[in-house]
N, C-alpha and C positions, 0 to 999 in steps of 0.2 A: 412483411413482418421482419421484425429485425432478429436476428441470429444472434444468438452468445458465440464468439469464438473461441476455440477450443487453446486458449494461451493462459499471473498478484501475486505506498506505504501501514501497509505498512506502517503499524505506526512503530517509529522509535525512539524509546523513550531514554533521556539522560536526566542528570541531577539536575532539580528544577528549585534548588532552595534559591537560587538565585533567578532563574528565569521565571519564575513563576510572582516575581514581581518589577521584574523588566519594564520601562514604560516608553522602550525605545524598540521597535522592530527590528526582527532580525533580518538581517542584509543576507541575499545570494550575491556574490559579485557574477558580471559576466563570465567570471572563471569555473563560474561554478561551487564557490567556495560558502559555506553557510558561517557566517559571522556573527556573535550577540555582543552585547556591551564589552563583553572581558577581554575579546577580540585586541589586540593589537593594532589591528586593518580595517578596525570600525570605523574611524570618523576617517582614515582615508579611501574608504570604500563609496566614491561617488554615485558611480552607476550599479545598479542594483534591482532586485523586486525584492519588494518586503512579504514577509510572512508574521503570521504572531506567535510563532513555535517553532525553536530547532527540531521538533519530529517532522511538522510542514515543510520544512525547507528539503529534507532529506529528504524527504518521498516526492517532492518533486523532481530528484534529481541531482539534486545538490549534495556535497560532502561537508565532511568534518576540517574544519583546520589540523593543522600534523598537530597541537598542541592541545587539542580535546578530545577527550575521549570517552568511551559511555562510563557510567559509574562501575566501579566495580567492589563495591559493597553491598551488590543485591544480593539478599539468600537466595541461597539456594531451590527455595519453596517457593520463589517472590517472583511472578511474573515482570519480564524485562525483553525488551526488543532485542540485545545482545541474545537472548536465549534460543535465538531462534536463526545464530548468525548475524555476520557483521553488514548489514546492508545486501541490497542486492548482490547475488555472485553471478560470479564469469566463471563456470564450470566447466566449459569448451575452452575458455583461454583466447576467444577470438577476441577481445576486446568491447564486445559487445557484453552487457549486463543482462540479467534479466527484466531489468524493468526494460532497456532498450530494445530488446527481442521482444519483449509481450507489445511495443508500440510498433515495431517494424510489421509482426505477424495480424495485428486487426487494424492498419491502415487502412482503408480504401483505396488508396491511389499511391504511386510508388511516395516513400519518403524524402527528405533531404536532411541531408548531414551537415552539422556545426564545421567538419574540416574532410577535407579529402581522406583521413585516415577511417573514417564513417565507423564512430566508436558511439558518436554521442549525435541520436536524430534533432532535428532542430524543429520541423512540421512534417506534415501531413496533410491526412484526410481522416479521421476517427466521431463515427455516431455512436454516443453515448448508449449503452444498451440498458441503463437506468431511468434515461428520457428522450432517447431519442435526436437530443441534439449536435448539431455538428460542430468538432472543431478542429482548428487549422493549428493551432500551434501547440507543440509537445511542452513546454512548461504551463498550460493550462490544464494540463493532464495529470491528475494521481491517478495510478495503478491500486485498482480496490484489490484486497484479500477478501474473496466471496467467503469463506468462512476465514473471520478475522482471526488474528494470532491470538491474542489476547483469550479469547473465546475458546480457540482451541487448546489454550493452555489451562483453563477452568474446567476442558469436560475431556481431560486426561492428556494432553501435551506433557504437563507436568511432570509424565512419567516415562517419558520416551526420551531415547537417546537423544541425541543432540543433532545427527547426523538425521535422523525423521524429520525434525522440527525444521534445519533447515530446508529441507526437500519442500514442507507444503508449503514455505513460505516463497520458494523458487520457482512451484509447480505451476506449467504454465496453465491446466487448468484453474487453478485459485486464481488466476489473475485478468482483470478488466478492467478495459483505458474508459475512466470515465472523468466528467467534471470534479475537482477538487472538491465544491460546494457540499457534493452529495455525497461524497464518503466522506468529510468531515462529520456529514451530517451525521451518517450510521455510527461510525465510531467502532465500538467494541460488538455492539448490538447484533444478536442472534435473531432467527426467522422472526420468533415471538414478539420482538419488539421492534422489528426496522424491517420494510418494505420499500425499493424503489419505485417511485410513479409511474411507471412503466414495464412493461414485460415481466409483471410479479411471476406469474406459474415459470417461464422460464428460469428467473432469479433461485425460486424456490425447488426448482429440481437438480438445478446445480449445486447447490449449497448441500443439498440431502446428498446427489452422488459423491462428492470430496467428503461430507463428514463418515458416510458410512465406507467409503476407500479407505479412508485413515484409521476409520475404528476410533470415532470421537464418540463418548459415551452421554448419553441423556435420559433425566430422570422419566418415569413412567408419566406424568404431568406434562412433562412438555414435549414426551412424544404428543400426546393426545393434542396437543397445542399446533403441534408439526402438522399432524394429520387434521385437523380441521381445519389448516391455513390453504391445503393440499386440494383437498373437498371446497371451500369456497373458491381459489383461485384458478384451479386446474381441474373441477368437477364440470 
């Protein structure tokens, strides 16, 4: 049986008036740097992996150019990936991030590192605990939020400091190295409406123990939703 380890893009969201009619992908360069058309270092950005969202780029890994930045004309009220901190932190200061620790701590097999200074892993060994499957390279990888930010900001984030918000987005239990595919898939999506094809009761007891550590609040409807999902999967 495979295990959840006990270590989550995240998604994060900027001004999309303009990408959200982009009809050119956005470029990681091998630096790591996430590029869209407005980019400077687009069309000399040869080598690359394309994404079709600067949130995708970032949660694989990838940063901002120095000359973007999120929006900062969200209310206050208004759910925003900035709300919850500015990308993964390096809270210990090793150089290491938290998505790079949550891929180093459920490797299978030791990692390897992009440079000797072993800030940023390059592969592995990680099985998908949403299906099961194996993969060898760390940019194949998004780090899911087992209870999404987004999610958590509808069922009271909203009202917590700033300093909470980034914690569960940090916390190494919210976080799991799975296939990109399948946490695009999920999205924002709580128990009620996204299950991964595999290890659901697991998925599902995790999710309950971070929502009710945080004190995420749920209507009397979708407790009952919660616990029926509980009762079919884990009964």
């Amino acid at each position: 049986m495979i295990k959840f380890s006990a270590v989550l893009p995240v998604s994060i969201l900027f001004i999309f008036s303009t990408l959200s009619h982009a009809s050119l992908p956005i470029k990681k360069s091998s630096s790591g740097i996430c590029h869209d058309e407005s980019s400077g270092s687009y069309e000399r950005t040869q080598k690359y992996t394309a994404f079709d969202s600067i949130p995708h780029c970032v949660e694989s890994g990838g940063r901002l150019p120095k000359n973007m930045k999120a929006s900062s004309s969200q209310s206050a009220n208004k759910y925003s990936r900035s709300q919850f901190g500015s990308g993964w932190s390096d809270s210990d200061k090793d150089c290491q991030n938290s998505r790079m620790e949550a891929l180093i701590s459920q490797s299978l097999a030791p990692v390897h590192f992009k440079t000797g200074k072993e800030c940023m892993v390059k592969s592995g060994r990680w099985n998908s605990p949403y299906s099961g499957k194996t993969i060898y390279k760390a940019s194949d990888i998004d780090i899911d939020h087992v209870v999404p930010l987004k999610w958590a900001w509808d069922h009271g984030a909203n009202q917590w400091p700033k300093e909470k918000r980034v914690q569960i987005a940090n916390d190494p239990a919210n976080l799991l190295s799975v296939e990109a595919s399948l946490n695009r898939q999920k999205g924002a999506k709580g128990l009620d409406e996204w299950l991964p094809p595999k290890n659901q009761c697991q998925y599902i007891a995790r999710f309950e123990r971070i929502r009710i550590t945080y004190g995420l609040d749920v209507s009397a409807s979708k407790e009952k939703a919660f616990n029926k999902m509980k009762d079919r999967y884990c009964g």
